[in-house]
Backbone of each chain as ProteinMPNN parsed JSONL, in Angstrom:
{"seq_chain_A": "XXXXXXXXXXXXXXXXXXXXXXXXXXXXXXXXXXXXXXXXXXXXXXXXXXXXXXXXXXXXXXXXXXXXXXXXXXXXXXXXXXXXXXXXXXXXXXXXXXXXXXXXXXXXXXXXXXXXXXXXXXXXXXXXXXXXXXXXXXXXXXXXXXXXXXXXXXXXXXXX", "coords_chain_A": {"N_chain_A": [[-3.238, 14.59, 17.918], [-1.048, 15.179, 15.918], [2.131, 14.77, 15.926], [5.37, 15.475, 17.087], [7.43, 15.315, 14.697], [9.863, 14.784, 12.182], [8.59, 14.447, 8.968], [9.729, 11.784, 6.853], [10.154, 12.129, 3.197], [9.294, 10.581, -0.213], [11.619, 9.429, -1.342], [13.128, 9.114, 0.632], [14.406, 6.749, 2.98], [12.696, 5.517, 5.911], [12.346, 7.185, 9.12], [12.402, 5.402, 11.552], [13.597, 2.325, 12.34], [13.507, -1.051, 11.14], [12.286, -3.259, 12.799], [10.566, -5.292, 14.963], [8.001, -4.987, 17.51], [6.695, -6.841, 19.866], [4.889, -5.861, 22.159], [3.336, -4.033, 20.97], [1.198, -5.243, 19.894], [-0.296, -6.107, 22.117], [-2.266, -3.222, 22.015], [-3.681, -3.486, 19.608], [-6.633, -2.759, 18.242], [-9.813, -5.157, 18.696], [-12.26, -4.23, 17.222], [-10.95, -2.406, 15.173], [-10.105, -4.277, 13.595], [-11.812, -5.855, 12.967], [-13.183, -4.301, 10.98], [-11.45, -3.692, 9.227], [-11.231, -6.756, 8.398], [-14.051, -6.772, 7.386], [-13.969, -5.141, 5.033], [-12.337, -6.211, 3.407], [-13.484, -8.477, 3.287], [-16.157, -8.162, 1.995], [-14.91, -7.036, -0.525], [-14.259, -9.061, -1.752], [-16.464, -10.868, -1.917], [-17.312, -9.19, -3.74], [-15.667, -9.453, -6.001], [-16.108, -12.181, -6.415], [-18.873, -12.448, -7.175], [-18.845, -10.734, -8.819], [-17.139, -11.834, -10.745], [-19.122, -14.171, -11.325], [-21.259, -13.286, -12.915], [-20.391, -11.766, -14.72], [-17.019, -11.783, -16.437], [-14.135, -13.868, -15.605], [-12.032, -12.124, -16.11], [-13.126, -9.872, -15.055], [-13.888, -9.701, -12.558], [-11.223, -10.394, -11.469], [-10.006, -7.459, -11.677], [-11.44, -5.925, -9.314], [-10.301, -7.685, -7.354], [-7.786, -5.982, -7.102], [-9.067, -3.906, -5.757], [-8.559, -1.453, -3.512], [-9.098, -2.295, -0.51], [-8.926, -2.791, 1.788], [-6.535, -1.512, 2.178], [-7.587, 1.217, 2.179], [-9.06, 1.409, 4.388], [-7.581, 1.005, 6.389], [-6.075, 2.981, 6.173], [-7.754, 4.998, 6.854], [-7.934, 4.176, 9.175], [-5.575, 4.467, 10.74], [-4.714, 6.993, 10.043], [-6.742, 8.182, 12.029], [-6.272, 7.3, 14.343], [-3.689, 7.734, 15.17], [-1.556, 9.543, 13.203], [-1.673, 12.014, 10.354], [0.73, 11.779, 9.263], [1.854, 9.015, 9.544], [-0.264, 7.787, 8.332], [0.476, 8.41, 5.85], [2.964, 7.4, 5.951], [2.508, 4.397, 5.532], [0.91, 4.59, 2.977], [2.977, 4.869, 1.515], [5.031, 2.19, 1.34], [2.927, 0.809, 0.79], [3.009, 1.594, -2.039], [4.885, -0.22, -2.989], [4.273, -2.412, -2.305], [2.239, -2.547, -3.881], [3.053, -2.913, -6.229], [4.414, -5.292, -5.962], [2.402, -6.581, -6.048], [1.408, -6.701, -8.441], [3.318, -7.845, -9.755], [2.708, -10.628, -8.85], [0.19, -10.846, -9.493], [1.117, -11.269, -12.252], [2.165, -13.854, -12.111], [0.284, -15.624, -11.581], [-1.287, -15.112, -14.109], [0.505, -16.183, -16.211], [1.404, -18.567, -15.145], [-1.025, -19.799, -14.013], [-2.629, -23.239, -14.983], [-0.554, -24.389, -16.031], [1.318, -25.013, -14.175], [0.354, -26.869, -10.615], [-1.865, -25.173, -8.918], [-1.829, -25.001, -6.117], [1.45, -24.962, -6.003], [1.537, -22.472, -7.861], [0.504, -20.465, -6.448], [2.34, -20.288, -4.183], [4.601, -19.741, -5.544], [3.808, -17.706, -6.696], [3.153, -16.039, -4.311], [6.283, -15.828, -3.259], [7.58, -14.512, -4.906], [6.361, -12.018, -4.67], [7.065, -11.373, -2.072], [10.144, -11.384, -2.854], [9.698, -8.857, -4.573], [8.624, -7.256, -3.291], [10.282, -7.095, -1.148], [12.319, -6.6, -2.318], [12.395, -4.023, -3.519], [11.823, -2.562, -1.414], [14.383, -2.446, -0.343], [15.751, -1.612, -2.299], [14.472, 1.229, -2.899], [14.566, 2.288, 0.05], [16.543, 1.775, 1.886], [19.047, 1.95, 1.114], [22.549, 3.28, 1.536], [23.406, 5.827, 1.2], [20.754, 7.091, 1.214], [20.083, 9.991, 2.502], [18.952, 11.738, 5.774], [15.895, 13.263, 5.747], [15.808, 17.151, 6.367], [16.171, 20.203, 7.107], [19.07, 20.766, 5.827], [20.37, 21.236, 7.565], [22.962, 20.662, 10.2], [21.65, 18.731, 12.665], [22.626, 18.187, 15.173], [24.406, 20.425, 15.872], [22.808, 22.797, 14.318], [23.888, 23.585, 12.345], [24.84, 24.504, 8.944], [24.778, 21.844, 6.588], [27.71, 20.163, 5.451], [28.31, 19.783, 2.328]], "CA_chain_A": [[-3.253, 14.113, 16.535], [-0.161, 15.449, 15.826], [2.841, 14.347, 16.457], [6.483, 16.51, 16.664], [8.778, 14.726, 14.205], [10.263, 15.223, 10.855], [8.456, 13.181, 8.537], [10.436, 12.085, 5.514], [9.712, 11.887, 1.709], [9.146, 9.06, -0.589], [12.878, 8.679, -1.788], [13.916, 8.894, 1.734], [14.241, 6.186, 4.278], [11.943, 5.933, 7.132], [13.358, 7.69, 10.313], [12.498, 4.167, 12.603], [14.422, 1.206, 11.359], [12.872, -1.649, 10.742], [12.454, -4.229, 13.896], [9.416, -5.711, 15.557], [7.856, -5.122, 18.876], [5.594, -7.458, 20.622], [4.096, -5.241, 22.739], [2.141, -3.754, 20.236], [0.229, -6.196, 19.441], [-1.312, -5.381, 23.001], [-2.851, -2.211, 21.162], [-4.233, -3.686, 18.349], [-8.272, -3.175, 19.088], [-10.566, -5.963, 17.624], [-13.185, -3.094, 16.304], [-10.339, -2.699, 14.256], [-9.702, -5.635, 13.077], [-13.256, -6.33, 11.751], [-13.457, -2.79, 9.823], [-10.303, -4.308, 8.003], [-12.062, -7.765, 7.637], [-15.14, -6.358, 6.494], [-13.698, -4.25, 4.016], [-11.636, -7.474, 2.781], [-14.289, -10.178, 2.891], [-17.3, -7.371, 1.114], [-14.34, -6.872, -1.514], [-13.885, -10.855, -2.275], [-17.649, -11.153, -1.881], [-18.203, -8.458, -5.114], [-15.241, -9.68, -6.944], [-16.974, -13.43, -6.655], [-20.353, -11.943, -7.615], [-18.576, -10.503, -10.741], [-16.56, -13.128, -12.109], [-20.052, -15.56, -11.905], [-21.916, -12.527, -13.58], [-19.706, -11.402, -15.827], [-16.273, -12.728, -16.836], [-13.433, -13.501, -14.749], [-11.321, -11.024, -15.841], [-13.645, -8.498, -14.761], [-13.74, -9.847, -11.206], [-9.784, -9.83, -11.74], [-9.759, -6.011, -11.369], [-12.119, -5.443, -8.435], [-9.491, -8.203, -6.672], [-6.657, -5.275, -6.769], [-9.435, -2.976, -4.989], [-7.78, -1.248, -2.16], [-10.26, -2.08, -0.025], [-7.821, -3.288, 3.24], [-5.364, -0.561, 2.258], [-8.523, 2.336, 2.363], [-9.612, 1.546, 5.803], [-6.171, 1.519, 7.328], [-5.354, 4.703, 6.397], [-8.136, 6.087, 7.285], [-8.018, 4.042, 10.904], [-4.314, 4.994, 11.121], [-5.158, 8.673, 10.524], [-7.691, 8.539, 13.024], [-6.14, 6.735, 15.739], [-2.285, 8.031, 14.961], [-1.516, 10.905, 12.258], [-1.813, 11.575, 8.582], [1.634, 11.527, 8.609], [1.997, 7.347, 9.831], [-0.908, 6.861, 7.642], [1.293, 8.354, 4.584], [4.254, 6.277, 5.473], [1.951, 3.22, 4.767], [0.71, 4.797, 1.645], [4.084, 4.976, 0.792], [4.788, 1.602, 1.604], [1.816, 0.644, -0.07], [3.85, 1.833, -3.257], [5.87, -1.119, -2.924], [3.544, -3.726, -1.783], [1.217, -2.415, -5.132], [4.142, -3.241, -7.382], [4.476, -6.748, -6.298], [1.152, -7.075, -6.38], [1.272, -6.524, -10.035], [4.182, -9.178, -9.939], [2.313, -12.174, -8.291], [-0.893, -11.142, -10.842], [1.355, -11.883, -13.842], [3.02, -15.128, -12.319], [-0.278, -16.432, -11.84], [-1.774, -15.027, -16.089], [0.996, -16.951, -16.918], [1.195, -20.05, -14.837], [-1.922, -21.1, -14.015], [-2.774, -24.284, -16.23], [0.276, -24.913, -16.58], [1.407, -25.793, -12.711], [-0.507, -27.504, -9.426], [-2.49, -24.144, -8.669], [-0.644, -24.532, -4.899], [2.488, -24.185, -6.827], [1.692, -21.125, -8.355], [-0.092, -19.673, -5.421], [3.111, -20.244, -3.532], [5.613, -19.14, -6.374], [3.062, -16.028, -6.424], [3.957, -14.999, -2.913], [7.508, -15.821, -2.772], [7.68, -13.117, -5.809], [5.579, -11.015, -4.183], [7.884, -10.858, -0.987], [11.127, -11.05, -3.452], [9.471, -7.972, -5.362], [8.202, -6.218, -2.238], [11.64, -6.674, -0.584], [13.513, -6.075, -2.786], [11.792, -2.161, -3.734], [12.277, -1.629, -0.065], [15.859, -2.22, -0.025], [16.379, -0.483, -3.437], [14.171, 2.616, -2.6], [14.341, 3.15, 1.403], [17.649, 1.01, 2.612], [20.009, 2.354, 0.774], [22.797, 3.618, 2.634], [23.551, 6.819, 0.599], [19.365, 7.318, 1.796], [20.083, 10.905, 3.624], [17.295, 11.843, 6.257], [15.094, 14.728, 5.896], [15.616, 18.026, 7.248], [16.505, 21.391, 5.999], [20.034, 20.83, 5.11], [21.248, 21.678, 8.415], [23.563, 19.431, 11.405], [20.459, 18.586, 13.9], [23.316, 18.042, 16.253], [24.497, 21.61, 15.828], [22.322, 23.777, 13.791], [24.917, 24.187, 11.401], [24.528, 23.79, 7.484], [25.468, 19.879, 6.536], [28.858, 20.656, 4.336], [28.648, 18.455, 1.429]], "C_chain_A": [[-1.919, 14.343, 15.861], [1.441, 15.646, 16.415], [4.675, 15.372, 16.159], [7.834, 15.906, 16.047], [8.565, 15.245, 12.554], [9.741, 14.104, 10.467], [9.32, 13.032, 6.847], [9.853, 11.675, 3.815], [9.865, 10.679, 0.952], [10.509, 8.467, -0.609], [13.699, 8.787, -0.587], [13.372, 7.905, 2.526], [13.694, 6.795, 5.424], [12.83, 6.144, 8.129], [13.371, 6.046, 11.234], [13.239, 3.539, 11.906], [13.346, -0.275, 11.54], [13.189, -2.775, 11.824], [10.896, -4.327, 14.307], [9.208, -5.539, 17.39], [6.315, -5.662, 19.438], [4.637, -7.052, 21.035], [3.267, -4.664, 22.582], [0.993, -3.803, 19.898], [-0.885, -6.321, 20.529], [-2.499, -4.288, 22.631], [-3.927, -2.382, 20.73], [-5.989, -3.695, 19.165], [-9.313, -4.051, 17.836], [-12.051, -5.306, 17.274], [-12.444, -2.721, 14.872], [-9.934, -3.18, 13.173], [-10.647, -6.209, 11.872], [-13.544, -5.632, 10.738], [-12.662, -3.446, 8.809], [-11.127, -5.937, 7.454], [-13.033, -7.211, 6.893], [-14.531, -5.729, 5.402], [-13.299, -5.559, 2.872], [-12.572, -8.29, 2.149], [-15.281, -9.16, 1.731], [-16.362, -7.734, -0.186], [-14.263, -8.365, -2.768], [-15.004, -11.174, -2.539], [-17.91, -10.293, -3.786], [-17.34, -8.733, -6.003], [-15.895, -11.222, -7.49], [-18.3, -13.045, -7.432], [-19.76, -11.687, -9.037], [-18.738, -11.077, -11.413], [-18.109, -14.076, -12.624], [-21.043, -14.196, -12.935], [-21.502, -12.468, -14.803], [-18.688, -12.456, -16.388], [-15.49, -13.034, -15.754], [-12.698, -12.588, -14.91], [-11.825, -9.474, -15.189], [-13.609, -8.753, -12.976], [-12.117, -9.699, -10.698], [-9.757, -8.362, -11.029], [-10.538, -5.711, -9.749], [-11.142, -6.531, -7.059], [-8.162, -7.328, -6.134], [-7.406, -3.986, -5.997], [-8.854, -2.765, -3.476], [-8.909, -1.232, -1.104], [-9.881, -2.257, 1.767], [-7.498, -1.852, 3.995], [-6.614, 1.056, 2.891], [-8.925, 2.286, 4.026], [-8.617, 1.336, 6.858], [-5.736, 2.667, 7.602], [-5.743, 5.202, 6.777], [-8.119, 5.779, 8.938], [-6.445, 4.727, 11.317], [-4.046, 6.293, 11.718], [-5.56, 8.77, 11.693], [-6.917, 8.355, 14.421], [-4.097, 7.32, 15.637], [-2.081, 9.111, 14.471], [-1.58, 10.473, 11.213], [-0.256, 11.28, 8.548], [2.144, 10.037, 8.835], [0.92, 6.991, 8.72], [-0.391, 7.136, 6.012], [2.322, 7.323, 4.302], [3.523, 4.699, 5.14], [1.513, 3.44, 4.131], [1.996, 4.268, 0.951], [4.63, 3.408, 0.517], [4.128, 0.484, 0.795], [1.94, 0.273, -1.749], [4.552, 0.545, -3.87], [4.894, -2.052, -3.086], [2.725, -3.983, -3.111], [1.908, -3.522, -6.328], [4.34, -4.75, -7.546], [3.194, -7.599, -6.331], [0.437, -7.53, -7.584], [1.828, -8.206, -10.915], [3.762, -10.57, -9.531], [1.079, -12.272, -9.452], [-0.175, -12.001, -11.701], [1.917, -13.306, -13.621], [1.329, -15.753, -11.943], [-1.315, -16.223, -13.2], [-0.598, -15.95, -16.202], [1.34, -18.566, -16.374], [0.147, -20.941, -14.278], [-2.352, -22.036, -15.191], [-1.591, -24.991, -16.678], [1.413, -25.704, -15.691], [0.18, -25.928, -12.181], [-0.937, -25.682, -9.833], [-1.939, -23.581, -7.135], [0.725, -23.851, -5.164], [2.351, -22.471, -7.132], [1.238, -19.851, -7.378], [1.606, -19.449, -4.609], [4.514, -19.591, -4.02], [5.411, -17.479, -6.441], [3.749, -15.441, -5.349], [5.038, -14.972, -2.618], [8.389, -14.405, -3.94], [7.351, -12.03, -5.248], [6.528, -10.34, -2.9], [9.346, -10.387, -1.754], [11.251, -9.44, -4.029], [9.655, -6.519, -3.905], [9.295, -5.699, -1.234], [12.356, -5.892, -1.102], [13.12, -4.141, -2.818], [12.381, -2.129, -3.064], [13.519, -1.212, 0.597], [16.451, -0.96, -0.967], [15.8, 1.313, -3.158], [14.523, 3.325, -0.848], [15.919, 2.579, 2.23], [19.136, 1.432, 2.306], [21.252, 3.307, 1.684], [23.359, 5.372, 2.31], [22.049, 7.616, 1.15], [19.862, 8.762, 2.767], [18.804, 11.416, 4.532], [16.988, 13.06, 6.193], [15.713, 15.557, 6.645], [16.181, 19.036, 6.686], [17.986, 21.94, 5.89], [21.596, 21.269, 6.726], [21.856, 20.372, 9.437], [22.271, 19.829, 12.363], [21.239, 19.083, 15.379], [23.911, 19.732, 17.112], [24.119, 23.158, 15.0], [22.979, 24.573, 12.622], [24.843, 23.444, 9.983], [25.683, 22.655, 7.234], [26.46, 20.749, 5.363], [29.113, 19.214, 3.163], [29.421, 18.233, 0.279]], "O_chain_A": [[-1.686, 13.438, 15.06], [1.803, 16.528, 17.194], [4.965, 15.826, 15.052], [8.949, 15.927, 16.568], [7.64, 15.796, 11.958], [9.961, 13.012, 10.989], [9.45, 13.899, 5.983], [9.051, 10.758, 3.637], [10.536, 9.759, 1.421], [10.755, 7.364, -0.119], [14.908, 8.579, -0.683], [12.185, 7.925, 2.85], [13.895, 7.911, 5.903], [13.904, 5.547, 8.202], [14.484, 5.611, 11.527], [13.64, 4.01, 10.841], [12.355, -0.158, 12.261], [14.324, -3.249, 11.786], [10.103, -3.453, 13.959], [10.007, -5.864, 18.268], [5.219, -5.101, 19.428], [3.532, -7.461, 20.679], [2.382, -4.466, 23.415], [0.086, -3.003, 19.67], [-2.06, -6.552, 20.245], [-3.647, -4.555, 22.987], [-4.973, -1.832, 21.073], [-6.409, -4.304, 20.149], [-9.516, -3.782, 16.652], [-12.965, -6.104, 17.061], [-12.998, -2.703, 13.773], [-9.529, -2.696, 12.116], [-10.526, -6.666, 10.735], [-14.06, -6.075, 9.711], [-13.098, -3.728, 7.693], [-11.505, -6.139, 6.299], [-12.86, -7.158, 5.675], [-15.077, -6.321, 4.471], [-13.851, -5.773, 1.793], [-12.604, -8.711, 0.993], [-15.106, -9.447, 0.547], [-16.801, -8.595, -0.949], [-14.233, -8.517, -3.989], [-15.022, -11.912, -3.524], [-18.524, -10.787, -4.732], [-17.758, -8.431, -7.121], [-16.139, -11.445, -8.676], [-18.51, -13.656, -8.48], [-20.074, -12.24, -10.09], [-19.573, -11.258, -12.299], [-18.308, -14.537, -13.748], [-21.523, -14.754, -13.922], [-22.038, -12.96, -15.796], [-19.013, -13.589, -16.743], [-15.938, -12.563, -14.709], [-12.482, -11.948, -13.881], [-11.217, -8.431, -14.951], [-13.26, -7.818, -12.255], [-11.803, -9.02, -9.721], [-9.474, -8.26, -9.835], [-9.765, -5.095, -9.014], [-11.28, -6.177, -5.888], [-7.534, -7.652, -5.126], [-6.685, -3.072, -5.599], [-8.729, -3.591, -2.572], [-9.562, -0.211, -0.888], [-10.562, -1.856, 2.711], [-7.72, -1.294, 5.069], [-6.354, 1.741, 3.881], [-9.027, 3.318, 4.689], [-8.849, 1.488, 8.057], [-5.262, 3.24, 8.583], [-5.159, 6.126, 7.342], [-8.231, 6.64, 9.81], [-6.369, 5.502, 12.27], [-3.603, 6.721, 12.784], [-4.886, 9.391, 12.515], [-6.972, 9.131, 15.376], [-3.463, 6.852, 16.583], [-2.397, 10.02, 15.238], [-1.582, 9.305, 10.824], [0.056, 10.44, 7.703], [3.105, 9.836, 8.092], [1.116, 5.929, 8.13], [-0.695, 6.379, 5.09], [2.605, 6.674, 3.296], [4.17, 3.914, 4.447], [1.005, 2.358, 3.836], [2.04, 3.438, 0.042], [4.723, 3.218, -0.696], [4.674, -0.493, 0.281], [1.445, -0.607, -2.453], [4.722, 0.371, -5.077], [4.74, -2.492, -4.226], [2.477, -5.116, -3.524], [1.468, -4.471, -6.976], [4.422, -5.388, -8.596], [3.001, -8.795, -6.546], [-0.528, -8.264, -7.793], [1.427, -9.021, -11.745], [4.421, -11.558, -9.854], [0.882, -13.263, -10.155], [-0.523, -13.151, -11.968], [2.168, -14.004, -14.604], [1.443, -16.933, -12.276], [-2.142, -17.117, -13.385], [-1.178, -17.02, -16.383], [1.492, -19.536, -17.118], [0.164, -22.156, -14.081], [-2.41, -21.561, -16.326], [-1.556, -25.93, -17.474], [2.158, -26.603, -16.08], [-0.859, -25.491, -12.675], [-0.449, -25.063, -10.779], [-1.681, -22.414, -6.84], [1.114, -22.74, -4.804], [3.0, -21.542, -6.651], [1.52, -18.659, -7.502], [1.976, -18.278, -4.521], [5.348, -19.071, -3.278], [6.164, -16.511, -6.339], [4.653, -14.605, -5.378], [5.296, -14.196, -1.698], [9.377, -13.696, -3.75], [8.08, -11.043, -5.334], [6.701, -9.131, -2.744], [9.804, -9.279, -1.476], [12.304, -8.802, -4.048], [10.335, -5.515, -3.695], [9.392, -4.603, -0.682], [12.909, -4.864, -0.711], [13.656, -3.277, -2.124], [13.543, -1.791, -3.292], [13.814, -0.365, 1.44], [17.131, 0.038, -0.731], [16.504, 2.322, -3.208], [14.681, 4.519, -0.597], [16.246, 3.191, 3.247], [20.123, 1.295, 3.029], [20.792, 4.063, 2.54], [23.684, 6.058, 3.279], [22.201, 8.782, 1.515], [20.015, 8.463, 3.952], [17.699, 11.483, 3.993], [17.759, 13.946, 6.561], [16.267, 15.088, 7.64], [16.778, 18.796, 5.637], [18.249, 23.142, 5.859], [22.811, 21.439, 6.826], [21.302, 19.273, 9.449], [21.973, 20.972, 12.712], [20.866, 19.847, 16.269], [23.876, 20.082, 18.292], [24.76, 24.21, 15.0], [22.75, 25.683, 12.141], [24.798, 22.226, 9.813], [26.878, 22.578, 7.518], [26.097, 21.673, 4.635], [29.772, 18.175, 3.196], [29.504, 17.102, -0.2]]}, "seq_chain_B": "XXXXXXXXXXXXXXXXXXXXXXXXXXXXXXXXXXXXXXXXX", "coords_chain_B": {"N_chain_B": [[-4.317, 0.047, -7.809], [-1.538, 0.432, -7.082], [-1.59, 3.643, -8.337], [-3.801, 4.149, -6.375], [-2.021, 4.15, -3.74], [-0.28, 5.828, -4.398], [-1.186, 8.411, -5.146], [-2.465, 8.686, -2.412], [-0.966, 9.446, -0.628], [0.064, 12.136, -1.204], [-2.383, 13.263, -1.028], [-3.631, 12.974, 1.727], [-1.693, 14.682, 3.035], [-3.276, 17.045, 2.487], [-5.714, 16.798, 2.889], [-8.292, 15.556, 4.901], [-8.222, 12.5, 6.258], [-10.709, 10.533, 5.464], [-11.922, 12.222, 3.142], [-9.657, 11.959, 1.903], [-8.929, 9.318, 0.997], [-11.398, 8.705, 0.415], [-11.521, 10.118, -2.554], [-9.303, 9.234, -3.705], [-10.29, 6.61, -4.162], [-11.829, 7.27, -5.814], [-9.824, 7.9, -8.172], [-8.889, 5.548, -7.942], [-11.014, 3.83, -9.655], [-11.127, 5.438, -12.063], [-8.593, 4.965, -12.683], [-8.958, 1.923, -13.087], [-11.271, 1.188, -14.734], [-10.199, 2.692, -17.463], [-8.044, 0.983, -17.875], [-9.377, -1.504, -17.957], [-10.232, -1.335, -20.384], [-8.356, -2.3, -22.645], [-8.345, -4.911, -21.486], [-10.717, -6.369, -21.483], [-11.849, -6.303, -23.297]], "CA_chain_B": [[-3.735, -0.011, -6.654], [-0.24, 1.716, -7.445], [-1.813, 4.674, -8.376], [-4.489, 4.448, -4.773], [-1.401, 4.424, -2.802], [0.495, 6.649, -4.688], [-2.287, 9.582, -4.394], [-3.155, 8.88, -1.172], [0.053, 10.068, 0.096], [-0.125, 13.781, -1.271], [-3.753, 13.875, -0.645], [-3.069, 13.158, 3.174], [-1.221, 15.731, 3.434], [-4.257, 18.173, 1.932], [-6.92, 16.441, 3.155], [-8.699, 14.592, 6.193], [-8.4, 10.949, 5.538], [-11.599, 10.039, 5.003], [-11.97, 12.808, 2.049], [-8.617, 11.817, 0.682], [-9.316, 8.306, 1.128], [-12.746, 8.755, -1.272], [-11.063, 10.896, -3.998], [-8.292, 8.237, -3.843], [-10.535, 5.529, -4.622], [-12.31, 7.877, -6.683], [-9.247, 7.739, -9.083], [-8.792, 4.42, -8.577], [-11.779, 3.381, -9.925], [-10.864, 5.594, -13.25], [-7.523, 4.026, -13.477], [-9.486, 0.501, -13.224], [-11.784, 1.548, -15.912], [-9.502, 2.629, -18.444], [-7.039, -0.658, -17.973], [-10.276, -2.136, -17.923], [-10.842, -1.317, -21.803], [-8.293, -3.53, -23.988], [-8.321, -6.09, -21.161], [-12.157, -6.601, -21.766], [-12.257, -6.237, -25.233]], "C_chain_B": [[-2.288, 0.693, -6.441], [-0.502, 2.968, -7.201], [-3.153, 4.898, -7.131], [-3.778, 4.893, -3.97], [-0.475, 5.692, -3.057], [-0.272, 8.096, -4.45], [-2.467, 9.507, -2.922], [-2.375, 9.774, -0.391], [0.238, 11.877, 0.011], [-1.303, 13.986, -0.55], [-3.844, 13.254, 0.687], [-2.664, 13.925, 4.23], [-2.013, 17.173, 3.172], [-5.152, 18.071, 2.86], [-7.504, 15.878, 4.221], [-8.655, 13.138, 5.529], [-9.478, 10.403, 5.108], [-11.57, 10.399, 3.593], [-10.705, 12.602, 1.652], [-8.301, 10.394, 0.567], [-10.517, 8.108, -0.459], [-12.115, 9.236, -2.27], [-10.085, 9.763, -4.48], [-8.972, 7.145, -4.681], [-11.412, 5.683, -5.833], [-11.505, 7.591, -8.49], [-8.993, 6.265, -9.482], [-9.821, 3.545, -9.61], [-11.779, 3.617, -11.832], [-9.829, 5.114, -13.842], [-8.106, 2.52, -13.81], [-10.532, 0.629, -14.555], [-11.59, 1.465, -17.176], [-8.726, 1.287, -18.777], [-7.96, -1.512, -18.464], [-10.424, -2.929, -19.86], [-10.417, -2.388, -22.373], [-8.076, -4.753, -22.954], [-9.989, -6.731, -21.108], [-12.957, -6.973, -22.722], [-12.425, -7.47, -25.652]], "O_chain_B": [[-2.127, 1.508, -5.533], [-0.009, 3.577, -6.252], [-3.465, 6.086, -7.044], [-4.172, 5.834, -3.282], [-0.021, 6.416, -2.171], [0.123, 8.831, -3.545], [-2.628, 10.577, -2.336], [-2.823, 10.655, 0.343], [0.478, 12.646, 0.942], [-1.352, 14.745, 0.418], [-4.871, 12.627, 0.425], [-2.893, 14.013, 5.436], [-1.537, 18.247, 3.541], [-5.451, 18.999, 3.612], [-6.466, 15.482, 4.75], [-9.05, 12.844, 4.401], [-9.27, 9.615, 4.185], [-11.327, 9.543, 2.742], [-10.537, 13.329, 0.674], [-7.253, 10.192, -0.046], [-10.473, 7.676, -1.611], [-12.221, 8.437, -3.2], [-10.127, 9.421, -5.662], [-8.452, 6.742, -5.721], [-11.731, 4.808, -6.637], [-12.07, 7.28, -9.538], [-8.896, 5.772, -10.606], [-9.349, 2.638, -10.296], [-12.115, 2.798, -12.687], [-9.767, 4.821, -15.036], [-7.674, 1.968, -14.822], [-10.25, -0.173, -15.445], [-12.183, 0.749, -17.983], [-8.839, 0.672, -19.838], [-7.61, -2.301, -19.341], [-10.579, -4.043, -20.36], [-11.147, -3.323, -22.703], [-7.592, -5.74, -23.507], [-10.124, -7.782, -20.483], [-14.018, -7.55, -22.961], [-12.691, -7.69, -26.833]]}, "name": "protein", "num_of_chains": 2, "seq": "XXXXXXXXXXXXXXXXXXXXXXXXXXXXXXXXXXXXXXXXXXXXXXXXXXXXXXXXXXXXXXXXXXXXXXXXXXXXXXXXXXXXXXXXXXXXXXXXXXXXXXXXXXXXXXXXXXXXXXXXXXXXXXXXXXXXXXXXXXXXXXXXXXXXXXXXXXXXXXXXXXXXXXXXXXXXXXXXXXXXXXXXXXXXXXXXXXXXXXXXX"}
């Protein structure tokens, strides 16, 4: 369950760098997969139920339920460590934010564009927003990495 | 959702995921609440 690395803090860049590997995707188990659907579709299912109950804005809110994000972390945990299922909390942080940012571009432009439009303006914000954080908080190149102040290389305090 | 992910991450480090998972959504539910008020009104 536990794994022997330094893990680092929010305002620090992740130790991996950021690249894709195929092979992964071998991994992935479709028990998985469905826990995360289910969680998804139930969530869409009780925000629908709302809105026709109630209003829509009330179904609104139960649409930003972490309902994806909750059963990742805890499969992550399970099947990885808490500390991988923090760095997608963290992560998370980001992704929330532009989440916020695609809400308000579609309060203010639906009705007033196509509804594709705005769906599509939505997510290109949403990635603009979500990028961008990730550059501004974790990419930076000033970003120093964790560790208790000392050279890894030689055990000797970093002289700054 | 901000404040789900943003807790989750301390309480991770406390907690087993499940139980810091629930408390998580625990809060979220009070941050959704409150927001809830003058957008309801």
């Amino acid at each position: 369950m536990t794994r022997s690395r330094e893990e680092p803090g929010f305002w620090h860049g992740p130790e991996e760098s950021v690249g894709a590997d195929p092979g992964k995707l071998r991994e992935i188990r479709l028990q998985d997969m469905l826990v995360r659907f289910a969680f998804g579709a139930g969530t869409s299912v009780a925000a629908g139920v709302t809105t026709l109950a109630f209003v829509a804005r009330t179904g609104g809110i139960l649409l930003a339920f972490p309902a994806i994000l909750a059963a990742s972390l805890t499969l992550i945990a399970d099947e990885e460590t808490n500390a991988d299922a923090r760095e997608n909390a963290r992560g998370a942080v980001a992704g929330s934010i532009a989440l916020t940012a695609f809400a308000a571009t579609g309060a203010i432009l639906f009705g007033r564009l196509a509804g594709t439009v705005v769906v599509v303006l939505g997510a290109a914000i949403w990635v603009a927003v979500a990028g961008g954080l990730y550059l501004l908080l974790w990419a930076r190149p000033a970003s120093k990495p964790p560790g208790d102040g000392r050279d890894r290389r030689r055990g000797e305090p970093v002289q700054r | 959702m901000i404040a789900y992910a943003a807790l989750a991450v301390p309480l991770l480090r406390r907690l087993d995921a499940l139980r810091a998972s629930a408390l998580a959504l625990g809060v979220w539910f009070a941050v959704a609440a409150v927001t809830a008020i003058p957008l309801l009104a």
